[in-house]
C-alpha positions in Angstrom: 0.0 0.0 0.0 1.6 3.0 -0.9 0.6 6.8 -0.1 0.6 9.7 -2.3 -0.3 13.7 -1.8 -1.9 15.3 -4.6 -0.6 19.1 -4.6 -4.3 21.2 -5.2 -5.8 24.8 -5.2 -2.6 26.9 -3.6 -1.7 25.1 -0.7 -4.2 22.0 -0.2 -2.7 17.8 0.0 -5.7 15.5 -1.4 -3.9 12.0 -0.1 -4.0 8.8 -2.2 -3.9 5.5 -0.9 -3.3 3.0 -3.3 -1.9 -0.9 -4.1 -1.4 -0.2 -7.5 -4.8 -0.8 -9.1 -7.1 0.4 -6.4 -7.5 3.8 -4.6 -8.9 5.1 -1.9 -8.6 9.4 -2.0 -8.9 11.6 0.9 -10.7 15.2 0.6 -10.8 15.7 -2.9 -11.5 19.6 -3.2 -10.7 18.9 -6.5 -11.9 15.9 -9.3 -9.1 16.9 -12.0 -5.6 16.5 -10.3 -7.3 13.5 -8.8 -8.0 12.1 -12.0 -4.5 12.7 -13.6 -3.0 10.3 -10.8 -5.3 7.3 -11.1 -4.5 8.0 -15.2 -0.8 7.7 -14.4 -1.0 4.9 -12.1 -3.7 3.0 -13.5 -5.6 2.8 -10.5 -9.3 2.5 -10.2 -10.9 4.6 -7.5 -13.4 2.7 -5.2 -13.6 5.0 -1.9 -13.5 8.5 -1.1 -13.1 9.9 2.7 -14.4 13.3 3.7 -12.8 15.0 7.2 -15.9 17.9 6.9 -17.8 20.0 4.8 -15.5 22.8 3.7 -15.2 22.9 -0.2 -11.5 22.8 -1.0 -12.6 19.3 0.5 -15.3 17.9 -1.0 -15.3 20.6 -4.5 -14.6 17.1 -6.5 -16.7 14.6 -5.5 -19.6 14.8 -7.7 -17.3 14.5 -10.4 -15.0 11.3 -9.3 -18.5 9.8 -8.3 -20.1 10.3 -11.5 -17.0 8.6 -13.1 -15.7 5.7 -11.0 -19.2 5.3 -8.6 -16.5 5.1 -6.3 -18.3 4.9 -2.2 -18.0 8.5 -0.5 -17.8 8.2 3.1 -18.1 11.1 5.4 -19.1 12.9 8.9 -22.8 11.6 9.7 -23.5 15.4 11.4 -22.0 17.6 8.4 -23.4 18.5 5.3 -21.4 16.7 2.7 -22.1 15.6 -1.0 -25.0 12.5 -0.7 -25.0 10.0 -0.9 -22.8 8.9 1.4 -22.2 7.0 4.5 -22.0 8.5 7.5 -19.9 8.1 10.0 -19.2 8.8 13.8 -16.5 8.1 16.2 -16.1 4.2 16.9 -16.9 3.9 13.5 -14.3 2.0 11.5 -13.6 2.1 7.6 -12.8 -1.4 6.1 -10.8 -1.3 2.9 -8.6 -4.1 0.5 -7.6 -5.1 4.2 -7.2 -1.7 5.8 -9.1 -0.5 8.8 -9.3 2.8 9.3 -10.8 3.9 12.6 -13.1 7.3 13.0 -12.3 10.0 15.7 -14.9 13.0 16.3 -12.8 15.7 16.2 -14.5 19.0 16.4 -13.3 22.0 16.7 -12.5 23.9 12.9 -15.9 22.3 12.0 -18.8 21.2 14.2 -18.4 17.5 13.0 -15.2 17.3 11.5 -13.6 13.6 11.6 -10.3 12.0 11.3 -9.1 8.8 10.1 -6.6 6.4 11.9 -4.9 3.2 11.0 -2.5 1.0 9.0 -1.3 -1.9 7.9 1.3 -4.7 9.9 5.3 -3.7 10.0 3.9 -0.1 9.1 3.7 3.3 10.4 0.0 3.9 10.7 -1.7 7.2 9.2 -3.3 9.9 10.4 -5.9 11.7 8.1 -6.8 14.6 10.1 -8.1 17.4 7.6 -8.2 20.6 9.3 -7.6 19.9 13.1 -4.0 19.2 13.3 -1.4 20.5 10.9 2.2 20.4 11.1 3.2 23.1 14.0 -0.6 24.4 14.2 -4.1 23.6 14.1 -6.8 24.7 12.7 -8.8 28.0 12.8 -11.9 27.3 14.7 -14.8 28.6 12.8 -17.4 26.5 14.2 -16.3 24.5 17.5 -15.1 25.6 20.9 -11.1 26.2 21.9 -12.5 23.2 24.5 -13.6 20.9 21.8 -10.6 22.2 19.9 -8.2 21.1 22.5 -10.1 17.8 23.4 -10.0 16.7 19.8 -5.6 17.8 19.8 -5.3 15.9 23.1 -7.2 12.9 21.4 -4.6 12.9 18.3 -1.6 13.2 20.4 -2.3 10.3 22.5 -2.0 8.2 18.8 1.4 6.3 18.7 4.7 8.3 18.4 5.2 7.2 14.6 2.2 8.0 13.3 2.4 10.4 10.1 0.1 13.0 10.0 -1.3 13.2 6.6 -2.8 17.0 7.3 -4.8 18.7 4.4 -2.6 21.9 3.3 0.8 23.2 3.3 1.1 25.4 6.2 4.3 24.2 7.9 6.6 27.0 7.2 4.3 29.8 8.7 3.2 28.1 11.2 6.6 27.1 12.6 7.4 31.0 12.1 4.8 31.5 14.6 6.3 28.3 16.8 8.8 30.3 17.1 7.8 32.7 18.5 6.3 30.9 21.4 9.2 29.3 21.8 12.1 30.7 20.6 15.1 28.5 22.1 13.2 24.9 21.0 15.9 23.1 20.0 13.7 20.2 18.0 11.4 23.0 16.6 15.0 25.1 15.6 16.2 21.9 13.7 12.8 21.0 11.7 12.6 24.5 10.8 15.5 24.3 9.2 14.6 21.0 7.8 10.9 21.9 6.7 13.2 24.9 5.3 15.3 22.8 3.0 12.4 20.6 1.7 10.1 23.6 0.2 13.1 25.0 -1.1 13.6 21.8 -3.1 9.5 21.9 -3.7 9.1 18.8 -1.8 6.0 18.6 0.9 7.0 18.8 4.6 4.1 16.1 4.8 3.5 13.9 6.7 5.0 14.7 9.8 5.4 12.1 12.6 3.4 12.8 15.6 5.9 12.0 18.2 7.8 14.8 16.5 4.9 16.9 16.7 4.6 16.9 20.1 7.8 18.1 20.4 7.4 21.0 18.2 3.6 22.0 18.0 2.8 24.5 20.5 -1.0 23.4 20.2 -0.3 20.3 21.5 2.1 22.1 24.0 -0.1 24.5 25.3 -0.2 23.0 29.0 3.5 23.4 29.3 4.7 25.9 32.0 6.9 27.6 29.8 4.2 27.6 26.8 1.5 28.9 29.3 3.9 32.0 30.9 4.7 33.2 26.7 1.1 33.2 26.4 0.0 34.9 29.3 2.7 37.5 28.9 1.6 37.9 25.2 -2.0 38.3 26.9 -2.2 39.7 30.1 -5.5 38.9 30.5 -6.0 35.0 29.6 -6.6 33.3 32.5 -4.5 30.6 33.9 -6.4 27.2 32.9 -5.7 25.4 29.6 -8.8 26.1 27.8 -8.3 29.9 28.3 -4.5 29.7 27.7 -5.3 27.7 24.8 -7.9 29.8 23.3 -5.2 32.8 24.0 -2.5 30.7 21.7 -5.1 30.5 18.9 -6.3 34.4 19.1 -2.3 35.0 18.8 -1.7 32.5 16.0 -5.1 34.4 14.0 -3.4 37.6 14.5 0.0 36.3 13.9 1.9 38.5 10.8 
């Protein structure tokens, strides 16, 4: 089983899973680059996976449906291109003998899910849309900073090697903001530079391994001592618990420049 990311819009990933003549695509915003890869491979799509409703996730659907009838699965509370089956944490996703297990993970989107699982002798995957990116998180446009950081402590209890197959390419800017909250990091000093290297070479930072990203991601840091006094002296008015020192980190990374 091999993994591919499909570059799309600006900044998006649409991830491939594939074993050379069947697919399974995650978030296809869009049908056409999707279509160019199972062209080149000669692969035959038979599921899609939806994370939530935004558009740069689901724009391509209609399209790979009306051409492979391949089966769209997706989060049972969002409104997401129909049919399809919906799904709800617990849930688990059986394909050419890959489970993939569901998470609710709310926070950028009311519903939004993830994916989780992999195969034996492998690092397992991570297909977590819009809640955790490399060095950030999501913006939360529908859910709570508490279901935010409920759904992030969920994630980072997953296995140290798991690679997070995120949806876009936000790693440089948001390890510029990393940073910032923590300037002497070593580990976040060294995959900087690393992340650094890569884009220069216009390869993808992703996926990122999780074990790493708790060493680096200062949304899954955010309970630290050191995290929570940057944060506090940033703003003088979050209060000391994690959800409010959380929501704080997220208000800075919005207004982050």
């Amino acid at each position: 089983m091999d993994l591919l990311a499909i570059p799309a819009f600006s900044d998006n990933y649409i991830w491939v899973l594939h074993d050379g003549q069947h697919a399974l695509v995650v978030d296809p915003g869009e049908a056409g680059p999707v279509r160019q890869v199972l062209q080149k491979h000669g692969l035959t799509l038979e599921v899609i996976l939806l994370t939530h409703h935004h558009a740069d996730h689901t724009g391509g659907v209609a399209a790979l449906r009306e051409q492979t009838r391949a089966l769209v699965y997706g989060p049972a509370t969002e409104s997401i291109p129909q049919p399809a089956i919906p799904l709800a944490e617990g849930a688990v996703v059986h394909w050419r003998g890959l489970s993939l297990r569901v998470f609710d993970v709310p926070g950028h989107t009311a519903g939004h899910i993830a994916y989780f699982g992999g195969l034996p002798a492998r690092a397992p995957w991570l297909f977590c849309g819009d809640t955790l990116f490399s060095g950030g998180c999501g913006r939360l446009f529908e859910g709570t900073p508490a279901q935010m950081l409920d759904s992030l402590d969920k994630l980072a209890a997953l296995p140290d090697d798991t690679l997070v197959c995120a949806a876009h390419e936000y790693t440089l800017s948001n390890l510029a903001f990393a940073r910032a909250v923590e300037p002497g990091n070593p580990d976040l000093i060294q995959y900087q530079a690393a992340c650094a290297h890569l884009r220069a070479s216009h390869q993808p930072t992703l996926p990122s391994q999780l074990g790493r990203e708790r060493l680096i991601n200062p949304f899954l840091r955010s309970r630290l001592p050191t995290v929570k006094d940057t944060v506090r002296a940033h703003d003088a008015t979050a209060a000391p618990d994690d959800v409010a020192v959380f929501a704080a980190l997220r208000q800075w990374k919005n207004d982050y420049k």
